[in-house]
Legacy VTK file of the C-alpha trace (Angstrom):
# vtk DataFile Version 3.0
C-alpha trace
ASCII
DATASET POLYDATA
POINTS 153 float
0.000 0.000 0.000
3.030 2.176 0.856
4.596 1.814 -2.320
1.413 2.622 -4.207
0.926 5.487 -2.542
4.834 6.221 -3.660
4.282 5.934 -7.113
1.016 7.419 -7.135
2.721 10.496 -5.618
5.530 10.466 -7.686
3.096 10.325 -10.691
1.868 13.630 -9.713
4.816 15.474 -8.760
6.109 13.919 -12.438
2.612 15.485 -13.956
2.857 18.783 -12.437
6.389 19.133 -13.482
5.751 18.325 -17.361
2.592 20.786 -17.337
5.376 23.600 -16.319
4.348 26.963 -15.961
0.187 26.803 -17.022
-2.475 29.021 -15.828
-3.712 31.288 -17.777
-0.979 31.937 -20.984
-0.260 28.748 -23.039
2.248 26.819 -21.578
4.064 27.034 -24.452
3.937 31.179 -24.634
5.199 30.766 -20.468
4.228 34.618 -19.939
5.045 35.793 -16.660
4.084 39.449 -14.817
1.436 41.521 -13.940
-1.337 40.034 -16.825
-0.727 36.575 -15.719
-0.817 36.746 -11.944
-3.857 36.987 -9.444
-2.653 38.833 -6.328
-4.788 39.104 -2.653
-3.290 40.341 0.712
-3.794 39.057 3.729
-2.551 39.897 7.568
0.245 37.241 7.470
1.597 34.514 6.091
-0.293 32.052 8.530
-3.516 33.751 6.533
-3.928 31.833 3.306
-5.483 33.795 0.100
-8.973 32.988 -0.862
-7.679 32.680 -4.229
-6.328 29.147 -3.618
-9.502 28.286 -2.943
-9.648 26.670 -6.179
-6.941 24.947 -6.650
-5.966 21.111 -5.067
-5.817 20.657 -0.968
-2.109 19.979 -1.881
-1.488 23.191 -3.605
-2.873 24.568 -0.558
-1.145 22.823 1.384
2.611 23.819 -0.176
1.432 27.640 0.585
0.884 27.129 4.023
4.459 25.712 4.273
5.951 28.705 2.508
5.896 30.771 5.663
7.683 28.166 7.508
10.930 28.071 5.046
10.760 31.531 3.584
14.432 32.273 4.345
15.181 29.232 2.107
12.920 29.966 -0.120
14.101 33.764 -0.937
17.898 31.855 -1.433
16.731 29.282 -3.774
16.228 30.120 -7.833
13.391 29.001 -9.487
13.485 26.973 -12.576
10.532 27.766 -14.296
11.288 30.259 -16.396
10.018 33.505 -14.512
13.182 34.998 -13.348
14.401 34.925 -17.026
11.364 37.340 -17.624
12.665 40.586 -18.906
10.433 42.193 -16.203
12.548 40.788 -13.644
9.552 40.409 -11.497
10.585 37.007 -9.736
14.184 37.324 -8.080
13.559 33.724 -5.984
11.520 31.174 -5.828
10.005 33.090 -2.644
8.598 35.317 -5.239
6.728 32.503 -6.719
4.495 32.654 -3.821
4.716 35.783 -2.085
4.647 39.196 -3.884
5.911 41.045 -1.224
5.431 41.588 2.431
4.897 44.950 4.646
3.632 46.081 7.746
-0.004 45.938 5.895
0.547 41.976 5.387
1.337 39.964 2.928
0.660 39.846 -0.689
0.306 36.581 -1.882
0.610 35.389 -6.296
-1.112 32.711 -7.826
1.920 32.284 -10.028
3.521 29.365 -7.710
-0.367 27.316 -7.931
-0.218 27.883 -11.543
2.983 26.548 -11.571
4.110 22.695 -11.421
8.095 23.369 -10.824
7.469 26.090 -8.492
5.262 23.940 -6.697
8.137 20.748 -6.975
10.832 23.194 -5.956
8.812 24.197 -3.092
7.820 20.838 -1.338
11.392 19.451 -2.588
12.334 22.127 -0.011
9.987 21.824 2.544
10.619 18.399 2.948
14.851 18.622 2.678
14.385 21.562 5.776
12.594 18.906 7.272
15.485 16.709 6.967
17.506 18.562 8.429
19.788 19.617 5.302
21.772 22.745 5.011
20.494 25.943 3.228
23.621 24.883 1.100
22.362 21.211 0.597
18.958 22.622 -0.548
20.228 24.874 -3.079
22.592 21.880 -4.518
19.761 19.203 -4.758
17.352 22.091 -6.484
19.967 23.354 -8.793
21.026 19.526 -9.852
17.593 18.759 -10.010
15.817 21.391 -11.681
18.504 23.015 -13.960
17.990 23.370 -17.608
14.314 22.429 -17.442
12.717 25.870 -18.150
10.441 25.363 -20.944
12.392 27.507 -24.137
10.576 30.558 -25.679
LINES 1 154
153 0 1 2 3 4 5 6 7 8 9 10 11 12 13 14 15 16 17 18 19 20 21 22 23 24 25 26 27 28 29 30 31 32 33 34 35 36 37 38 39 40 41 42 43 44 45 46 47 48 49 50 51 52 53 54 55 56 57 58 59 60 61 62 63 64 65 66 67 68 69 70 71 72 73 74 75 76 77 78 79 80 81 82 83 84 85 86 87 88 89 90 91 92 93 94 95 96 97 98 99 100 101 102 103 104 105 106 107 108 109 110 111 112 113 114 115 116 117 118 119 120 121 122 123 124 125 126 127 128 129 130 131 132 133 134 135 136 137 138 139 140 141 142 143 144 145 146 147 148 149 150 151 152
């Protein structure tokens, strides 16, 4: 049963990870910025958006984690494409998921639920915190991992 549930997982994560950056642009077009991201603020970062509300519990889920490991999160690149945008609008893969943060709260993106590598990224991090790796070790195992798998425009 364990092992199902294994494969079944990995199945997904492998799924979310070939659909790359979707949402609202064609995949294929992988437009990132203002036109392609929903934005909502809340009081903190223990305050989830309403605009996950339609998206999977486990996309949910990986936001809620995001303020636990933002720290790593604003140190770690993200491989989907967006901070090759000539906006510059993502600097980290923190940016995936939070906008930006002042003393009125948070603002959250959609950009990370739209995404299947941010979302990877993120719970390949979550769980390697949880493992006790180094901020170092994390930034290795993403960068092996996930490098050169942008989708090309």
């Amino acid at each position: 049963m364990r092992r199902t549930h294994s494969f079944i997982i990995t199945g997904l994560i492998g799924t979310l990870l070939l659909s790359g950056c979707g949402g609202k642009e064609s995949a294929l077009s992988h437009h990132h910025g203002l036109d392609s991201e929903n934005y909502e603020m809340t009081a903190s970062v223990t305050v989830m958006p309403e605009l996950l509300s339609v998206y999977t519990d486990n996309t949910q889920a990986s936001y809620a984690a995001v303020g636990e490991i933002e720290d790593i999160l604003k140190e770690l690149k993200c491989y989907c494409g967006c901070m090759d945008d000539n906006q510059k609008l993502h600097d980290s893969l923190h940016r995936c998921f939070i906008a930006e943060k002042n003393d009125e709260g948070v603002k959250w993106t959609d950009h990370g639920a739209q995404c299947g590598t941010c979302l990877s990224e993120l719970q390949d991090a979550k769980r390697l915190n949880e493992e006790g790796k180094s901020i170092e070790e994390i930034k290795d195992f993403i960068d092996n991992k996930y490098k050169g798998t942008a989708p090309q425009v």
